[in-house]
GUGU-278741 format. One record per residue (C-alpha): x, y, z. Coordinates in nm, 4 decimals. Example, Ala and Ser with C-alpha at 12.3 -4.5 7.8 and 13.67 -1.06 7.14 Angstrom:
<east:1.2300; north:-0.4500; up:0.7800>
<east:1.3670; north:-0.1060; up:0.7140>
***
This chain:
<east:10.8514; north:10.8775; up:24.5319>
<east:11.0502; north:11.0175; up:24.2311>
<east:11.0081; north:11.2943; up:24.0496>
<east:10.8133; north:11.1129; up:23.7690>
<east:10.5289; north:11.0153; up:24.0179>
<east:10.4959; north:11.3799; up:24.1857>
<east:10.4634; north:11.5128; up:23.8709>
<east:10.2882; north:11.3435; up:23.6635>
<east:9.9143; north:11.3096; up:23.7579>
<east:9.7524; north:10.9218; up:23.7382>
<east:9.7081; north:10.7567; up:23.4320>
<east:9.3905; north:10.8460; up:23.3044>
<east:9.3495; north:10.5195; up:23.0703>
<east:9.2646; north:10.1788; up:23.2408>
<east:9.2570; north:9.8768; up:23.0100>
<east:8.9584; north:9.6248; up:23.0920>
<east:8.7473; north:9.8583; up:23.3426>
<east:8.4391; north:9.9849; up:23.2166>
<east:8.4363; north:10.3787; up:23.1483>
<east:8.2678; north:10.5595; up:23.3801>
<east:7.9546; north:10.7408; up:23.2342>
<east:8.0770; north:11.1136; up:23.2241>
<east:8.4047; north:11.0223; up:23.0009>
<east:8.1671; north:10.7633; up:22.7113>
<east:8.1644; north:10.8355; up:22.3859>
<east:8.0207; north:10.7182; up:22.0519>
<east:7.7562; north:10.4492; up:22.0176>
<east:7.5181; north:10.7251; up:21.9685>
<east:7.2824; north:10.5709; up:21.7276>
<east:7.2150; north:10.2685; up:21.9920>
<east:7.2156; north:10.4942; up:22.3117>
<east:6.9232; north:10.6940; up:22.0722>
<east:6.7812; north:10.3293; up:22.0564>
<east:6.7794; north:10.2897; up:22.4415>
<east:6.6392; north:10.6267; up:22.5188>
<east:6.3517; north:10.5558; up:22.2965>
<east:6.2980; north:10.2202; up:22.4191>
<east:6.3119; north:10.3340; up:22.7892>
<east:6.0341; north:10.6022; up:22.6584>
<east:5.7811; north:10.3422; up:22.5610>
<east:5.8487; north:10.1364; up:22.8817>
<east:5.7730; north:10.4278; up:23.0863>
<east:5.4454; north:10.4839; up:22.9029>
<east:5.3207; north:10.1250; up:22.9338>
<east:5.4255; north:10.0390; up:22.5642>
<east:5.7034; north:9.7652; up:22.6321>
<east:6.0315; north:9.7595; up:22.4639>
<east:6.3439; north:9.6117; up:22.5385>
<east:6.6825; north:9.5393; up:22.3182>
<east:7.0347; north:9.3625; up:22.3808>
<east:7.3517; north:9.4329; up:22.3507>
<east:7.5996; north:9.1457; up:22.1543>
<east:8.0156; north:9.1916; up:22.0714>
<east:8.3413; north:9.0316; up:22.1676>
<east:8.5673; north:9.1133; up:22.4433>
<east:8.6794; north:9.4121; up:22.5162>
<east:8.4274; north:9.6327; up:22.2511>
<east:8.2583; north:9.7735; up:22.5185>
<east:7.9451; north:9.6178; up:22.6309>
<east:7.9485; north:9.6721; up:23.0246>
<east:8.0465; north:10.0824; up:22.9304>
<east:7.7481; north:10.0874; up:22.7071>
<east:7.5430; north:9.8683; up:23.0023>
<east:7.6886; north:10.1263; up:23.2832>
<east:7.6049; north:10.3780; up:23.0251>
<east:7.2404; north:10.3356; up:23.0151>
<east:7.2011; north:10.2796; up:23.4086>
<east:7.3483; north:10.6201; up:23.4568>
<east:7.0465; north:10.7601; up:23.1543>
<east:6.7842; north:10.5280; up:23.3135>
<east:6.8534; north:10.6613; up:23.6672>
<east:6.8241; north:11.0499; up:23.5431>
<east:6.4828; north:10.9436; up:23.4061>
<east:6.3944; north:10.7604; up:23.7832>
<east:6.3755; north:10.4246; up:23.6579>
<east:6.4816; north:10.1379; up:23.9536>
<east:6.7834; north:10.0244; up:23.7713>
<east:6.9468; north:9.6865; up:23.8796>
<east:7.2590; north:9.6346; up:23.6997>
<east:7.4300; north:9.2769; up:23.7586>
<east:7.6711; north:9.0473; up:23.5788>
<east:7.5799; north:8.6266; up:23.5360>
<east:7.9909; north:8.5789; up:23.4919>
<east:8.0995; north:8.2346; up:23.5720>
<east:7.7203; north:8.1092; up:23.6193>
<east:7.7219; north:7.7399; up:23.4336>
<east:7.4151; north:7.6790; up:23.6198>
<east:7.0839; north:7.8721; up:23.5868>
<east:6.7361; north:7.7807; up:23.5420>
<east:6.3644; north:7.9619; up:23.5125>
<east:6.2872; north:7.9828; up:23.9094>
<east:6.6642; north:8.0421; up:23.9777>
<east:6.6968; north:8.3898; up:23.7228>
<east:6.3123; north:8.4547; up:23.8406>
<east:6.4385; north:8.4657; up:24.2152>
<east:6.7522; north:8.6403; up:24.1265>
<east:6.5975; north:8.8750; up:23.9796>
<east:6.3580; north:8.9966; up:24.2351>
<east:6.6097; north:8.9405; up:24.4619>
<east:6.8373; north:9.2141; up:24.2703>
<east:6.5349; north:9.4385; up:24.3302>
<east:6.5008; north:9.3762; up:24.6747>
<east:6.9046; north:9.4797; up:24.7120>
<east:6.8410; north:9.8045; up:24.5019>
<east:6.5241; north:9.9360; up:24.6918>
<east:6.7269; north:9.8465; up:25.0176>
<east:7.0103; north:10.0777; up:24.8438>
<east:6.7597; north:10.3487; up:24.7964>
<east:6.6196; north:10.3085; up:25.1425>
<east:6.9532; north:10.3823; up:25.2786>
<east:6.9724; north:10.7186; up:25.0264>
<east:6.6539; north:10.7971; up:25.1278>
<east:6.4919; north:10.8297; up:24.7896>
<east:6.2228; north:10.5677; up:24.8664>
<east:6.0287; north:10.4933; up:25.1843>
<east:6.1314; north:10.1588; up:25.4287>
<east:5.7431; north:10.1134; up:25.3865>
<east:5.8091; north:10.0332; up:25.0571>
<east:6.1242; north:9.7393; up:25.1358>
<east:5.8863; north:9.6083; up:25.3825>
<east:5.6209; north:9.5417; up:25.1212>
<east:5.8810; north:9.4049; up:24.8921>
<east:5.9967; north:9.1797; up:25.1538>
<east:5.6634; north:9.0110; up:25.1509>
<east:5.7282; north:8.9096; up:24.7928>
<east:5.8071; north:8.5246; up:24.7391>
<east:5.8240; north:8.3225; up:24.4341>
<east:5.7031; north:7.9661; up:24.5188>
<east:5.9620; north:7.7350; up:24.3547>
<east:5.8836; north:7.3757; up:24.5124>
<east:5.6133; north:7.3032; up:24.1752>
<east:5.8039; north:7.4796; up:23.8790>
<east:5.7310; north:7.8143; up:23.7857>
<east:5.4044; north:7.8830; up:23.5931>
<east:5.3797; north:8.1524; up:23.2800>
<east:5.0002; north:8.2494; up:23.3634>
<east:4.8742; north:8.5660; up:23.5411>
<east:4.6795; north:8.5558; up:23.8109>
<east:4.6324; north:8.8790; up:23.9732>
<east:4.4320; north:8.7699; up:24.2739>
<east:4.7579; north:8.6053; up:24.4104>
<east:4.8679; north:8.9710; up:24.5772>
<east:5.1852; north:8.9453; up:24.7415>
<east:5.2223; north:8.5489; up:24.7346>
<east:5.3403; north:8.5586; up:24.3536>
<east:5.3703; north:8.2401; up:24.1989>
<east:5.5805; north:8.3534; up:23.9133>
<east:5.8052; north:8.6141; up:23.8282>
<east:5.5143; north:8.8267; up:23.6068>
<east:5.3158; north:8.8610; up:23.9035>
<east:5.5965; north:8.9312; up:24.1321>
<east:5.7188; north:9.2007; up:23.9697>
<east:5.3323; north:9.3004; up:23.9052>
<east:5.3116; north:9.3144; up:24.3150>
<east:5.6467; north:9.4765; up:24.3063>
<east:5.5888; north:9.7462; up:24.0721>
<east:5.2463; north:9.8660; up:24.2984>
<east:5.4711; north:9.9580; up:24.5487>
<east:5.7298; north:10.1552; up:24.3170>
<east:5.4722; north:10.3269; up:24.0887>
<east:5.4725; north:10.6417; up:24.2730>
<east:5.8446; north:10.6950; up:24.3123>
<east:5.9872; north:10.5145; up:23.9707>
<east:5.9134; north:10.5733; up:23.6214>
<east:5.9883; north:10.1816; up:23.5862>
<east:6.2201; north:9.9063; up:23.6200>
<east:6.5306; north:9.8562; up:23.4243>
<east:6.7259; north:9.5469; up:23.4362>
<east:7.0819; north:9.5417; up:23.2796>
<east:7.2343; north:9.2385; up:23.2546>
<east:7.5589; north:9.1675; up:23.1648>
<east:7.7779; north:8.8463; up:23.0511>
<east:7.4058; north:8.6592; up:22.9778>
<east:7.5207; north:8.4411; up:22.7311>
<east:7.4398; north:8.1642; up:22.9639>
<east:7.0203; north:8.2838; up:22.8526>
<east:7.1316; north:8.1124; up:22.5366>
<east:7.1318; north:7.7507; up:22.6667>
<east:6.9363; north:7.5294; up:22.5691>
<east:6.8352; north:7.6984; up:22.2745>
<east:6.7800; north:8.0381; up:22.4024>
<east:6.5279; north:7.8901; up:22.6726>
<east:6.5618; north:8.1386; up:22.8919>
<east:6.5784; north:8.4092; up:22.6485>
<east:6.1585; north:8.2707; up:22.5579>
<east:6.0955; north:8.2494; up:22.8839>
<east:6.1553; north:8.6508; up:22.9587>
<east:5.9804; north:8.6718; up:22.6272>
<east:5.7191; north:8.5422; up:22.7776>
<east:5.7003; north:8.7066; up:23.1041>
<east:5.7474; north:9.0583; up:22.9158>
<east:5.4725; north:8.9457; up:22.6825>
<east:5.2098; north:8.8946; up:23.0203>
<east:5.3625; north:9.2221; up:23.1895>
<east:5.2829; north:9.4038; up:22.8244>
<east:4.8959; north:9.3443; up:22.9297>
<east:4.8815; north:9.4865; up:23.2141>
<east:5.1178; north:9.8162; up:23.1362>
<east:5.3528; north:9.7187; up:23.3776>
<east:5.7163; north:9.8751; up:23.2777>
<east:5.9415; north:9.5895; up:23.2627>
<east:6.2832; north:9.6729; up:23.0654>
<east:6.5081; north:9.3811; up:23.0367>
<east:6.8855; north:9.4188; up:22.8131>
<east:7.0753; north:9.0894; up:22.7944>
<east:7.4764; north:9.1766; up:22.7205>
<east:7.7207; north:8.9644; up:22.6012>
<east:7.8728; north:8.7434; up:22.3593>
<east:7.5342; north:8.6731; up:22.1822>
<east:7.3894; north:8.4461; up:21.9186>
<east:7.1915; north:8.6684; up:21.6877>
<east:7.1265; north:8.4076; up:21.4312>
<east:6.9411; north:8.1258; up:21.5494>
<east:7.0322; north:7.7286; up:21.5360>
<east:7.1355; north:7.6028; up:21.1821>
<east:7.1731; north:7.9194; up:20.9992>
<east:6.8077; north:7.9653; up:20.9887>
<east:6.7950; north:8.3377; up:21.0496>
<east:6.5742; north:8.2834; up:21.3325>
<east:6.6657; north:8.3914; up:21.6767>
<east:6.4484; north:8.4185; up:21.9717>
<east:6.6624; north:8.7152; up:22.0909>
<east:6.6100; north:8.9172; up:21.7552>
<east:6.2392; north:8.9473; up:21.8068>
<east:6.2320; north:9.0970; up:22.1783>
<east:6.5441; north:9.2091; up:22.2313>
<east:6.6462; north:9.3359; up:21.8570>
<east:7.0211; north:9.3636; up:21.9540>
<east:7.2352; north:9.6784; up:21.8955>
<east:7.5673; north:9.4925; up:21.8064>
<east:7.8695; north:9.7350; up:21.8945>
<east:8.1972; north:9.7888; up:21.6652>
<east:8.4931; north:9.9364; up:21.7030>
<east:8.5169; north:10.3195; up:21.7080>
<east:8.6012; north:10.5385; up:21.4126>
<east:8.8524; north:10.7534; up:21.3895>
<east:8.6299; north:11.0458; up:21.4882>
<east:8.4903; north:10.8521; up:21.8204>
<east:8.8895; north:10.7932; up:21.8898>
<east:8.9617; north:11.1416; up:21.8593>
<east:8.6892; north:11.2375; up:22.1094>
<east:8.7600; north:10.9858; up:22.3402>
<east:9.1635; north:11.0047; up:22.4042>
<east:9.1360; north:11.4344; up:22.3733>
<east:8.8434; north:11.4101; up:22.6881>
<east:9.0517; north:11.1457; up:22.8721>
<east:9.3911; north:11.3428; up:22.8190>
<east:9.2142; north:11.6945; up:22.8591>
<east:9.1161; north:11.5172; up:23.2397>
<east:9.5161; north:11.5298; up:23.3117>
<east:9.5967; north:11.8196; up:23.1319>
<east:9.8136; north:11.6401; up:22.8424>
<east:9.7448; north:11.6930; up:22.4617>
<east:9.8277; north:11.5038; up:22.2096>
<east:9.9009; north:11.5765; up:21.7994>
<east:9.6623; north:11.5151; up:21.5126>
<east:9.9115; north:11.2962; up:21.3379>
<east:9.9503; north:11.0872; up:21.6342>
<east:9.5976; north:11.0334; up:21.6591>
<east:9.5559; north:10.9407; up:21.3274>
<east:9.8446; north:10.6870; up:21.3574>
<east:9.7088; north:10.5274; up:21.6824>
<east:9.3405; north:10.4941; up:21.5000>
<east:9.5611; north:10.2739; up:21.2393>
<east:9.7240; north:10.0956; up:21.4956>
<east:9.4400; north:10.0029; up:21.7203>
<east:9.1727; north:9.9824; up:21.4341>
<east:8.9274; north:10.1419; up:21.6875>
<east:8.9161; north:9.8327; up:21.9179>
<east:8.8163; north:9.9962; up:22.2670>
<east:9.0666; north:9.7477; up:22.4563>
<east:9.3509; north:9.7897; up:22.2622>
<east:9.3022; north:10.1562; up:22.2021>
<east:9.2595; north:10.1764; up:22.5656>
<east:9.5874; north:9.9840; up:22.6263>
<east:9.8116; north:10.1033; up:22.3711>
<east:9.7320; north:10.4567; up:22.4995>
<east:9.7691; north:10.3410; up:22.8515>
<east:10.1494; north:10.1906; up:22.7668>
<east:10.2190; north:10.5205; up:22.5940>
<east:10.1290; north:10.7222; up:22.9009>
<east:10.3336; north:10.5526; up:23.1154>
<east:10.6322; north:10.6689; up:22.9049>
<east:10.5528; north:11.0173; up:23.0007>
<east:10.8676; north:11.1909; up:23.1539>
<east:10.8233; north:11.4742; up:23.4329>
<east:10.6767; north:11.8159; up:23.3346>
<east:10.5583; north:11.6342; up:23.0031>
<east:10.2238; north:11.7612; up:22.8812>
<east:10.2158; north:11.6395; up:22.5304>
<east:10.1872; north:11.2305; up:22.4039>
<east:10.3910; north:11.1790; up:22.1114>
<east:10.4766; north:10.9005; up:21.8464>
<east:10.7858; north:10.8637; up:22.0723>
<east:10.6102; north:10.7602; up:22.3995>
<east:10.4031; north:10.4978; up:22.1703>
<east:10.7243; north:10.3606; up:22.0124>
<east:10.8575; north:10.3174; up:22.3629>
<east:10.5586; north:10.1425; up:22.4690>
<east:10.5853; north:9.8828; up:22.1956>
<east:10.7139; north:9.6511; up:22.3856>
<east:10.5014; north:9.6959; up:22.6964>
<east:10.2108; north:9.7042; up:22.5305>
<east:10.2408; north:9.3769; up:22.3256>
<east:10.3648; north:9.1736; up:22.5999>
<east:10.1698; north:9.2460; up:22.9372>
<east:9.9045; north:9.3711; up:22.7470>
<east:9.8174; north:9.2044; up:22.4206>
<east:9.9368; north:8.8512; up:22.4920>
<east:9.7317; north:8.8117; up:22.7772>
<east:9.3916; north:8.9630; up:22.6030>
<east:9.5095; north:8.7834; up:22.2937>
<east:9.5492; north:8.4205; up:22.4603>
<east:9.2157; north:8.3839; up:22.5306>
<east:9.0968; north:8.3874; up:22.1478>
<east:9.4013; north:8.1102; up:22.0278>
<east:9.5713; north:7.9653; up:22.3447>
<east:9.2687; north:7.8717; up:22.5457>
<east:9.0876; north:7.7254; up:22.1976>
<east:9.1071; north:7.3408; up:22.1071>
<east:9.3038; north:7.1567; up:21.8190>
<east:9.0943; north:7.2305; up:21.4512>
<east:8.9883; north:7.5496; up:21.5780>
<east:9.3880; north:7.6565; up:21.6144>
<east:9.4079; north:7.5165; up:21.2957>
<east:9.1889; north:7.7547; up:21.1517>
<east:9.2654; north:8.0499; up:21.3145>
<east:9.6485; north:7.9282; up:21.1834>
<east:9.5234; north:7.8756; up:20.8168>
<east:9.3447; north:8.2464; up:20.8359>
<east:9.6253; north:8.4189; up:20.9669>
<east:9.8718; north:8.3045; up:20.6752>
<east:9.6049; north:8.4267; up:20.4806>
<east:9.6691; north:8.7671; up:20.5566>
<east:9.3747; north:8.7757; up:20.7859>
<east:9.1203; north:8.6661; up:20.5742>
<east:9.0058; north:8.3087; up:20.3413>
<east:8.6793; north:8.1643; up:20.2920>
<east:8.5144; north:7.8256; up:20.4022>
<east:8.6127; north:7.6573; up:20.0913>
<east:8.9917; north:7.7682; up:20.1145>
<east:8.9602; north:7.6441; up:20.4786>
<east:8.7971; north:7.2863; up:20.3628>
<east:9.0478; north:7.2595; up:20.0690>
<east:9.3709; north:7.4026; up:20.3495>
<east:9.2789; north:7.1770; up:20.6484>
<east:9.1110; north:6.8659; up:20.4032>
<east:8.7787; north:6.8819; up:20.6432>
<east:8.4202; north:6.9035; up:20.5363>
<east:8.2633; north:7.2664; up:20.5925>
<east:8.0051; north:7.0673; up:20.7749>
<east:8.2966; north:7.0029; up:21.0386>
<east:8.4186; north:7.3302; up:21.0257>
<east:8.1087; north:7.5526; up:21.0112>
<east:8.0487; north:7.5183; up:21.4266>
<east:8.3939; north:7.6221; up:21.5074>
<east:8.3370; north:7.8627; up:21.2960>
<east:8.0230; north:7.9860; up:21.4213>
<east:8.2159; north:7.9638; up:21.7826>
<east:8.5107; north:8.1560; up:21.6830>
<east:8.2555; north:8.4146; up:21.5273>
<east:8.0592; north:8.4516; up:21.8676>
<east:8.3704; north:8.4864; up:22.0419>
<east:8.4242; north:8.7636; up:21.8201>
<east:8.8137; north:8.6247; up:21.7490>
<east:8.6727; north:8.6189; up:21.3596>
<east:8.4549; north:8.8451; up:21.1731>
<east:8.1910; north:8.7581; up:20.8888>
<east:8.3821; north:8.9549; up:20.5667>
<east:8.0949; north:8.8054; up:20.3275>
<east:7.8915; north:8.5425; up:20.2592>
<east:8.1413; north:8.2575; up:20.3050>
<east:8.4496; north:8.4800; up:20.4496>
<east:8.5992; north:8.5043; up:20.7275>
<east:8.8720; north:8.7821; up:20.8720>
<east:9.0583; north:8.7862; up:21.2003>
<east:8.8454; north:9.0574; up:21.4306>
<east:9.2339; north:9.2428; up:21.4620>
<east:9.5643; north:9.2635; up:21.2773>
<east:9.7802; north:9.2545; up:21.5881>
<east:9.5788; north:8.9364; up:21.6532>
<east:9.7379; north:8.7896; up:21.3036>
<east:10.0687; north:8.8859; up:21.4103>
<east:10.0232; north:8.7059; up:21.7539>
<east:9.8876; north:8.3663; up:21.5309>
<east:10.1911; north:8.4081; up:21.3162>
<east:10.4390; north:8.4667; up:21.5491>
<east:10.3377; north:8.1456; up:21.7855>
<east:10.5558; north:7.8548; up:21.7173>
***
């Protein structure tokens, strides 16, 4: 081990891992949002919301976030992640889902802050799947639940005397939007029968989410119950907060100028803020205890190539032939054109190109500028377009 490493404590800055509760920052107008919402729940008054952005703005922090708030208020809180699901169906997310529960109570079992009387009640719990899953109530049923509302009716009569209610966080659920957004109505529709009966039911959908419905109509069944808080990039104020608590953790500082300059370079995006800092800190010599302009000019190099290019590829690389074409035509553009440069540019109808459009938007590789304009979500993103042969 050299010097460097004995001296030098771990890099406090990990690019593409969630932050863990105790260092978040910013997004306080939508965690204000959740707390409220979580409030109603817990009084029988059902509300629940969604969380929509692109990669890397911080939708599983926000998600982790709220579990660690919904567990100080002693709601059962079952976080879990649909990644890489190209399959899913009404009994399938209605079994997974009590079947989430079933894992947490076990969890709490095991930490002793619920009874094993309780598990073994939950065990009992089935959702009959051989006829299709009905969307009517029928209380009489007990512990042989039918469908998910009364299965999580039976479930919350165990829980009501240790839990305040039950939170479900779940992340990467674009697949709800299938089909136009039939799974989305269906949880609609299951919060809407669990709303009669006061049972508290809190369901947040993360992800790269529609919330404009089919068409450009304005209509989206995830507006209505889960009104989504859609996160941005940080300001220079949440930046400052964020990098001073993570370097304060290490005992480094860091300048005002600097910070100002890394806000310009990062625009606020969590990921590359994240990894931009994270090459800079690696340039940190022995007995160092302050990051300056220098380190980040070392880190150039670094940064764009093992970290960039990678996060980058997925937004142009991985995309097919006209929608290259447009991200191409935009990033000549200094960033930003409208559809009717883009029509006029590539010679195709803006009926052709308004879906990869739309795509590109819900990706979050472009942003909505105006009514008919489009910008790249991140200059470094240009320069990556531009510089590819």
């Amino acid at each position: 081990m050299d010097d460097k490493d004995a001296m030098l404590p771990p890099n406090p800055f990990n690019p593409g891992s969630p932050i863990d509760p105790s260092d978040f920052v910013g997004r306080t107008q939508y965690l204000e949002e959740f707390k409220q919402k979580l409030r109603q729940t817990t009084s029988g008054s059902l509300a629940s919301m969604s969380v929509a952005g692109g990669y890397g703005i911080g939708k599983t922090s926000f998600l982790h976030k709220c579990k660690s708030i919904a567990e100080e208020q002693d709601a059962l809180t079952i976080y879990f992640s649909l990644n890489e699901m190209n399959d899913l169906n009404k009994e399938t997310l209605a079994k997974m889902l009590i079947e989430r529960i079933q894992e947490k109570v076990r969890e709490e079992v095991i930490l002793r802050r619920v009874s094993s009387e309780i598990f073994n009640a939950l065990k009992r719990i089935k959702i009959k799947t051989d006829s299709g899953i009905e969307l009517s109530f029928n209380e009489s049923l007990g512990d042989n639940s039918p469908n998910l509302q009364s299965a999580l009716t039976s479930t919350w009569k165990h829980l009501k005397e240790d839990k305040t209610a039950i939170v479900f966080l779940i992340d990467e659920a674009r697949i709800l939007e299938k089909n136009r957004a039939e799974l989305i109505l269906y949880l609609r529709a299951v919060l809407e029968q669990l709303q009669v009966n006061k049972v508290p039911v809190m369901i947040i959908p993360a992800g790269k989410l529609s919330i404009t419905g089919p068409s450009g109509t304005g209509f989206s069944p995830l507006v209505r119950t889960f009104p989504p808080a859609v996160l941005e990039n940080f300001d220079d104020q949440e930046c400052k907060v964020f990098i001073e608590k993570k370097l304060k953790s290490v005992g480094v500082s860091i300048g005002k100028d600097v910070l100002k300059q890394v806000h310009i370079i990062t625009e606020g995006h969590p990921f590359v803020l994240t990894a931009y800092l994270a090459s800079a800190y690696s340039k940190l010599k022995s007995r160092e205890s302050e990051l300056k302009i220098e380190h980040f000019k070392a880190a150039d190099v670094d940064f764009v190539n093992r970290n960039l290019a990678p996060f980058f590829s997925r937004f142009y690389d991985q995309m097919g032939k006209i929608t290259k074409q447009i991200l191409h035509t935009i990033a000549l553009h200094k960033g930003e054109t409208s559809l009717s440069e883009l029509s006029y540019k590539l010679k195709k109808g803006s009926n052709e190109l308004s879906p990869h459009l739309g795509k590109l938007v819900q990706e979050g590789a472009i942003l909505r500028a105006d009514r008919g304009k489009y910008k790249i979500f991140h200059h470094l993103l240009e320069e990556y377009i531009n510089n590819k042969p």
